[in-house]
SEKOLDREN-569803 format. One record per atom (N, C-alpha, C, CB): residue number from 1; residue in one letter; atom name; x, y, z. Coordinates in Angstrom, 2 decimals, decimal comma, padded with zeros to 5 digits. Glycine has a CB too. Layout:
N
+-----+---------+-------+---------+---------+---------+
| num | residuo | atomo |    east |   north |      up |
+-----+---------+-------+---------+---------+---------+
| NUM |       A |    CA |       X |       Y |       Z |
...
+-----+---------+-------+---------+---------+---------+
REM end
This chain:
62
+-----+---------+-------+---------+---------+---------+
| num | residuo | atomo |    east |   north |      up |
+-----+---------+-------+---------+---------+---------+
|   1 |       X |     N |  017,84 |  077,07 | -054,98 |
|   1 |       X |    CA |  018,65 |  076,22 | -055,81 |
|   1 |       X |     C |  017,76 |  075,22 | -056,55 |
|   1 |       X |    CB |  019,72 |  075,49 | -054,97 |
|   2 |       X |     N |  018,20 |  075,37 | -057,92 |
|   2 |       X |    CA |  016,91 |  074,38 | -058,35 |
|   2 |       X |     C |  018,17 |  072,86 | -058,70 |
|   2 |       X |    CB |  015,67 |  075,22 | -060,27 |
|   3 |       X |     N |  017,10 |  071,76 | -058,52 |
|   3 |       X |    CA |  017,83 |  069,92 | -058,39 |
|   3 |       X |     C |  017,44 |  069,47 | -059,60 |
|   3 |       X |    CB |  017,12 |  068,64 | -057,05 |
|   4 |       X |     N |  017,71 |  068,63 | -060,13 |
|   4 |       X |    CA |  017,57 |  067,88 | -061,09 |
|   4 |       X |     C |  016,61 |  066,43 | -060,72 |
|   4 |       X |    CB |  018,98 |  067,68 | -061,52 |
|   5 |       X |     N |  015,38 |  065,95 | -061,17 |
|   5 |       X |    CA |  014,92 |  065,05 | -060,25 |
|   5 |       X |     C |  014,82 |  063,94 | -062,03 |
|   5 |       X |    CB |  013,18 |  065,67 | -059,02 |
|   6 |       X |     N |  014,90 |  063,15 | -061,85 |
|   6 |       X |    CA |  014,81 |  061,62 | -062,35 |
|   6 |       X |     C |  014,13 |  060,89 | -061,83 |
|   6 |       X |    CB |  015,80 |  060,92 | -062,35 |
|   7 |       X |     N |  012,69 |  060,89 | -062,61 |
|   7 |       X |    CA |  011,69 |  059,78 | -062,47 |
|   7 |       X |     C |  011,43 |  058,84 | -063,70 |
|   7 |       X |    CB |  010,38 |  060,39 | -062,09 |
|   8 |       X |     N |  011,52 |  057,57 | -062,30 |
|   8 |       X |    CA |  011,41 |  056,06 | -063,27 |
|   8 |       X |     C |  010,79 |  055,15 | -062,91 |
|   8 |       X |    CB |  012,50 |  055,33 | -063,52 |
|   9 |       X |     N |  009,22 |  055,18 | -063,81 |
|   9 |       X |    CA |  008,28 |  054,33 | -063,43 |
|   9 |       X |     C |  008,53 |  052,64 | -064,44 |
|   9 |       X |    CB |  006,74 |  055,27 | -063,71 |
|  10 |       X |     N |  008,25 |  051,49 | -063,77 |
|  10 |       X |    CA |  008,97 |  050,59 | -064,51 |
|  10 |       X |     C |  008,09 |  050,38 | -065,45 |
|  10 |       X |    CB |  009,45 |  049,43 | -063,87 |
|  11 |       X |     N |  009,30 |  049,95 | -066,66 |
|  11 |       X |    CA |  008,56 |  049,79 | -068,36 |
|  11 |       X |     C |  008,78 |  051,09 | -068,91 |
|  11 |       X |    CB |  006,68 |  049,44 | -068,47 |
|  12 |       X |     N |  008,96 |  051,99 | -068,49 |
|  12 |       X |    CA |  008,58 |  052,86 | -068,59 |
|  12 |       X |     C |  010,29 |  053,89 | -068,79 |
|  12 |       X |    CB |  007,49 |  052,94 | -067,44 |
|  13 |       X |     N |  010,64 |  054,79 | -070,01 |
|  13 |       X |    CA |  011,63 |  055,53 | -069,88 |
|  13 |       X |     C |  011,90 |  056,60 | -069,02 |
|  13 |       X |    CB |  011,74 |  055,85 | -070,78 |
|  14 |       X |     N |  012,78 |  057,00 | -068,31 |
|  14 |       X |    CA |  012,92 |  057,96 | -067,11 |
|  14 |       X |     C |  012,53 |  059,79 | -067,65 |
|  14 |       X |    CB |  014,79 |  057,75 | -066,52 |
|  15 |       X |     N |  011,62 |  059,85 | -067,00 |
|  15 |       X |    CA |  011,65 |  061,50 | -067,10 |
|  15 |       X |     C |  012,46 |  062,25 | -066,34 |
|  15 |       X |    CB |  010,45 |  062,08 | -066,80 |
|  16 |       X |     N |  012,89 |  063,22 | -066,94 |
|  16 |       X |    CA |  013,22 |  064,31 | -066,46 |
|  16 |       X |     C |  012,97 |  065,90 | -066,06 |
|  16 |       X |    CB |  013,72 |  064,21 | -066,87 |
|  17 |       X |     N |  013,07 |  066,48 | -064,84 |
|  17 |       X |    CA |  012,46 |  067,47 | -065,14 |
|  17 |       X |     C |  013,69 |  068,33 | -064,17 |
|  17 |       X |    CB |  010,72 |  067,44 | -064,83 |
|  18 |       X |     N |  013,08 |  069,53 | -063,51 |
|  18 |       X |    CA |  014,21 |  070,40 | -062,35 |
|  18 |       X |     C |  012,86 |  071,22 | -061,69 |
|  18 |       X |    CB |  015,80 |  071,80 | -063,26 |
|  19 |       X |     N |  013,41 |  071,54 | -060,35 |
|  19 |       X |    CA |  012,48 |  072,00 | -059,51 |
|  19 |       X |     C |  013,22 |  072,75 | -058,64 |
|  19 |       X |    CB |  011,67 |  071,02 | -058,90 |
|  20 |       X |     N |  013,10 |  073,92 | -057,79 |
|  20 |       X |    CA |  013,48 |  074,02 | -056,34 |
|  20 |       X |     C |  013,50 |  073,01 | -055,66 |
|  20 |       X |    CB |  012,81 |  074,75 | -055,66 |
|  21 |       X |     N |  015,03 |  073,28 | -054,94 |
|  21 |       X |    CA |  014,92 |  072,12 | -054,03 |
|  21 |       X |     C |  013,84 |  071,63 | -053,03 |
|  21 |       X |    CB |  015,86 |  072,25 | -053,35 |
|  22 |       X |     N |  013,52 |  072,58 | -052,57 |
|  22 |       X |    CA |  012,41 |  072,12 | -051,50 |
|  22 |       X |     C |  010,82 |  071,75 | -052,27 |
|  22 |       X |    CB |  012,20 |  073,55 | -050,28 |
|  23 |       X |     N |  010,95 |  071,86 | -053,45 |
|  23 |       X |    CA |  009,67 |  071,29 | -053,94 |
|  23 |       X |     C |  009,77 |  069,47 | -054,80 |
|  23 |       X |    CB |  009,12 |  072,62 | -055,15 |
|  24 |       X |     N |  011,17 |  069,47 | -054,80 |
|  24 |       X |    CA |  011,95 |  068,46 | -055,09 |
|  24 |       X |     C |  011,79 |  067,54 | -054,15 |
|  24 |       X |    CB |  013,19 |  068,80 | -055,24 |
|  25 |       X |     N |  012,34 |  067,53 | -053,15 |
|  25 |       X |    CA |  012,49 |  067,06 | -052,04 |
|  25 |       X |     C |  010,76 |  066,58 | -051,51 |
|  25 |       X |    CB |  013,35 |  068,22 | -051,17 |
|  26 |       X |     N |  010,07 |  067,66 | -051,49 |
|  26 |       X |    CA |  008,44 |  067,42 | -050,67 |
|  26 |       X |     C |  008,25 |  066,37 | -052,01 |
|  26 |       X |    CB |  006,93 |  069,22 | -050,45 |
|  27 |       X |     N |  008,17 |  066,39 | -053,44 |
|  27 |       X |    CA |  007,46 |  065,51 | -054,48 |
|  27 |       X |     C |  008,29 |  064,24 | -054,24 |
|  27 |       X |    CB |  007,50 |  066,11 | -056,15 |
|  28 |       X |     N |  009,61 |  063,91 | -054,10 |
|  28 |       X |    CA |  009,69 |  062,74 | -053,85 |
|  28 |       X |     C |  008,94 |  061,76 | -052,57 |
|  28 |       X |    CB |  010,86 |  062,77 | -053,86 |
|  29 |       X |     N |  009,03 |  062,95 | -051,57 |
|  29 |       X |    CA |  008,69 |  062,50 | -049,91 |
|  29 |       X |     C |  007,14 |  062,11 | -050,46 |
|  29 |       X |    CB |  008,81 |  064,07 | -048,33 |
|  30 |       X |     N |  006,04 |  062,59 | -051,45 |
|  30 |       X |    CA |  005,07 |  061,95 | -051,34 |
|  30 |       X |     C |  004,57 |  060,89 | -052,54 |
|  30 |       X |    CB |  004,27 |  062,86 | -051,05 |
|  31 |       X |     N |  005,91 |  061,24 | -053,25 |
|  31 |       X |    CA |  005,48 |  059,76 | -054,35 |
|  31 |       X |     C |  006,01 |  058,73 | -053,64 |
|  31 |       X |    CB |  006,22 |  059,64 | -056,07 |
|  32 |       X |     N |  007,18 |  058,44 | -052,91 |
|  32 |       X |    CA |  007,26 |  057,45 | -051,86 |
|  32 |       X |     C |  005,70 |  056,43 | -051,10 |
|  32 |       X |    CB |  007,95 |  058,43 | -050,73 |
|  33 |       X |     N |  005,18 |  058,05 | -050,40 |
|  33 |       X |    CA |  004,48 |  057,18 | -049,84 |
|  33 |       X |     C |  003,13 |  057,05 | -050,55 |
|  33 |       X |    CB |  004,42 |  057,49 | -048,50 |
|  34 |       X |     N |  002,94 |  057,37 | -051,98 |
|  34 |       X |    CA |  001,90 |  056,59 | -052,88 |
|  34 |       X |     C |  002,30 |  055,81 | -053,84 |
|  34 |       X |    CB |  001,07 |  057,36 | -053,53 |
|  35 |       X |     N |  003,34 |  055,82 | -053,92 |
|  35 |       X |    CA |  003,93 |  054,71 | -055,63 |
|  35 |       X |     C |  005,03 |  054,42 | -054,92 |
|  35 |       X |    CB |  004,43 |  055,59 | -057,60 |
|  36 |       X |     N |  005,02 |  053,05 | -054,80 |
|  36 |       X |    CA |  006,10 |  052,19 | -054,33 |
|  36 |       X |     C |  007,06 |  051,78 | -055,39 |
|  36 |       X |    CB |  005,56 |  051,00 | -053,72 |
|  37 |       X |     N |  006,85 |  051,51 | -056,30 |
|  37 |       X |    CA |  007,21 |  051,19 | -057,42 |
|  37 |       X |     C |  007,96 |  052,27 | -058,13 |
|  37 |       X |    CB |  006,16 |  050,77 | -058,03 |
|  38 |       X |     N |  007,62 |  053,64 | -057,89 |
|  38 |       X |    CA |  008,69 |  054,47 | -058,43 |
|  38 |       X |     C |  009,36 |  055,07 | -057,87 |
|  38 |       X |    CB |  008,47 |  055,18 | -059,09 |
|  39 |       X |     N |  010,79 |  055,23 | -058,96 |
|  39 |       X |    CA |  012,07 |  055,51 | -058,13 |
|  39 |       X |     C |  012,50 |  057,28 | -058,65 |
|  39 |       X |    CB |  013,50 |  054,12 | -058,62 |
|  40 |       X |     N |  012,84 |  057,76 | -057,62 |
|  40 |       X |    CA |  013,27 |  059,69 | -057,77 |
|  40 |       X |     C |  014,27 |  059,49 | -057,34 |
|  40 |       X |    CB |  012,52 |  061,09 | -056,92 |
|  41 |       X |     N |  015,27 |  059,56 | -058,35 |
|  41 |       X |    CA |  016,94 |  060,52 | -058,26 |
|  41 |       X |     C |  016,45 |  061,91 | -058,08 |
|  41 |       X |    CB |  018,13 |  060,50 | -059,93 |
|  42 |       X |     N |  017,69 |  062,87 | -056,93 |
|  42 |       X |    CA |  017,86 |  063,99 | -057,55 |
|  42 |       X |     C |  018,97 |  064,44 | -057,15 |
|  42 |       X |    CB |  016,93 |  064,83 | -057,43 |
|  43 |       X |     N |  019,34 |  065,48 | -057,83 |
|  43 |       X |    CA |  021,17 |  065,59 | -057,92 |
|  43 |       X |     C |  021,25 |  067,01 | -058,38 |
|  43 |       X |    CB |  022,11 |  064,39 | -059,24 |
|  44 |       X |     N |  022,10 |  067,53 | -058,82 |
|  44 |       X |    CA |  022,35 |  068,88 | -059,08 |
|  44 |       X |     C |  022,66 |  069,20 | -060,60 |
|  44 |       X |    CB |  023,46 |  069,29 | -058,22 |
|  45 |       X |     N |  022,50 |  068,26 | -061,39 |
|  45 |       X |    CA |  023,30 |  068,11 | -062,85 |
|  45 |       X |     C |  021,57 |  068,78 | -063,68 |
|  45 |       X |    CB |  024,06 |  065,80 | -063,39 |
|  46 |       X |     N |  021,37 |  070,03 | -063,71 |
|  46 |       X |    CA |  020,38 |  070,50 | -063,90 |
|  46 |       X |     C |  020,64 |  071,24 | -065,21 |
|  46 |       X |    CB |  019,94 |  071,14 | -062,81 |
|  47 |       X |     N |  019,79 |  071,02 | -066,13 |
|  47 |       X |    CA |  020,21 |  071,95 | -067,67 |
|  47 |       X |     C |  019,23 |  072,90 | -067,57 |
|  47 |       X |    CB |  020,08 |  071,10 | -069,37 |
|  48 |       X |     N |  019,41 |  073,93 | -068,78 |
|  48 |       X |    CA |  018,94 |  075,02 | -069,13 |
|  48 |       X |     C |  017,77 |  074,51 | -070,38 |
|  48 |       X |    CB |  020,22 |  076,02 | -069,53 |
|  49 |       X |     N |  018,05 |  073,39 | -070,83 |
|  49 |       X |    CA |  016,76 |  072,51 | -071,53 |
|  49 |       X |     C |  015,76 |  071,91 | -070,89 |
|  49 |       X |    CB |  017,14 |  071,45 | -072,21 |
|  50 |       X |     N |  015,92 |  071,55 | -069,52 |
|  50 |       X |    CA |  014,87 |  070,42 | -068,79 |
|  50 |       X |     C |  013,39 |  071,84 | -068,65 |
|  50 |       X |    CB |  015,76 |  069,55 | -066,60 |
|  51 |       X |     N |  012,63 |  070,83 | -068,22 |
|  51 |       X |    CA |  011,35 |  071,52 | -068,24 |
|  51 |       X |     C |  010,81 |  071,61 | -066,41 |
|  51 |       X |    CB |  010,18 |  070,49 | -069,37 |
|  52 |       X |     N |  010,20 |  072,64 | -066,09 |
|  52 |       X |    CA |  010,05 |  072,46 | -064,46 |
|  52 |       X |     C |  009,28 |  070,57 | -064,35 |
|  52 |       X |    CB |  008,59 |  074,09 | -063,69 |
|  53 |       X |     N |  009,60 |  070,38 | -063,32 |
|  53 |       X |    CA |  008,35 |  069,68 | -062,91 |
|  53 |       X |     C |  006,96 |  070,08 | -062,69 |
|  53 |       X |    CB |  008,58 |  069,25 | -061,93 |
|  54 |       X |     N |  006,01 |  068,96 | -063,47 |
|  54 |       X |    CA |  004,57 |  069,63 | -063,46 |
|  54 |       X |     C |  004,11 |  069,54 | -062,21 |
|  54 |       X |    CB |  003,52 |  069,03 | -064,38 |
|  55 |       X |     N |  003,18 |  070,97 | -061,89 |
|  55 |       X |    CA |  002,45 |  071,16 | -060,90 |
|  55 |       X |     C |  003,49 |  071,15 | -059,65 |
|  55 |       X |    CB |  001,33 |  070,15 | -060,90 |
|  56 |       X |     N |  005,22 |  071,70 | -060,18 |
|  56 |       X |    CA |  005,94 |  071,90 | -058,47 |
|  56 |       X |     C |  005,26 |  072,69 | -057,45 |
|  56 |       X |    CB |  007,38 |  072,69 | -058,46 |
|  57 |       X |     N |  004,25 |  074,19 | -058,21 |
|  57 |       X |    CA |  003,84 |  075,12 | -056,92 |
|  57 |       X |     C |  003,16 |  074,06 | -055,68 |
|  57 |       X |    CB |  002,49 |  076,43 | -057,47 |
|  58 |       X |     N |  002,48 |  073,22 | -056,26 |
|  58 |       X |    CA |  001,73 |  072,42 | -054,99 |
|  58 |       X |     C |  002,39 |  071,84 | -054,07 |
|  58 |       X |    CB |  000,95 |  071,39 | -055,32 |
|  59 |       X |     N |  004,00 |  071,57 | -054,24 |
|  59 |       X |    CA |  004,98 |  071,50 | -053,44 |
|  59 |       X |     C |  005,99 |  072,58 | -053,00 |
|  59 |       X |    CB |  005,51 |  070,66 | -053,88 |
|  60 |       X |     N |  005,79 |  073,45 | -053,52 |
|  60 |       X |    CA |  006,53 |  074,50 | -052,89 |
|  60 |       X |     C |  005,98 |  074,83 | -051,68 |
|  60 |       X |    CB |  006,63 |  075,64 | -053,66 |
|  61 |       X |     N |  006,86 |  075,00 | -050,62 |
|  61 |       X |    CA |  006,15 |  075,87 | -049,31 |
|  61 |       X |     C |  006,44 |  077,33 | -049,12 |
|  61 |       X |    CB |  006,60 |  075,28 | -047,91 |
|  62 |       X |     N |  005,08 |  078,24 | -048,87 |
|  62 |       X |    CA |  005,43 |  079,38 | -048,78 |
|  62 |       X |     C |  005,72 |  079,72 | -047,70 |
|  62 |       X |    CB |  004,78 |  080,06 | -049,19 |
+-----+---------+-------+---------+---------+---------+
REM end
């Protein structure tokens, strides 16, 4: 299932991108614990325009 993730670094306008969930999920779990300061929505409201998130394979688990 791919998520819809919303990143918002401050000053800064929110990107958007979509990922598998589980690569979704692992990229928020480690921008948490390096950028305090930025905030990841993710939700299911996923278009056929958004672009993957860059570099999801490094979060995908095989």
């Amino acid at each position: 299932m791919q998520m819809h993730l919303v990143i918002e670094f401050p000053e800064l306008p929110p990107l958007h991108f979509r990922a598998d969930a589980g690569a979704a999920r692992a990229f928020r779990a480690e921008m948490a614990r390096w950028h305090r300061h930025v905030s990841i929505r993710l939700d299911d409201a996923v278009l056929p325009t958004m672009r993957p998130l860059p570099c999801h394979r490094l979060f995908e688990k095989t």
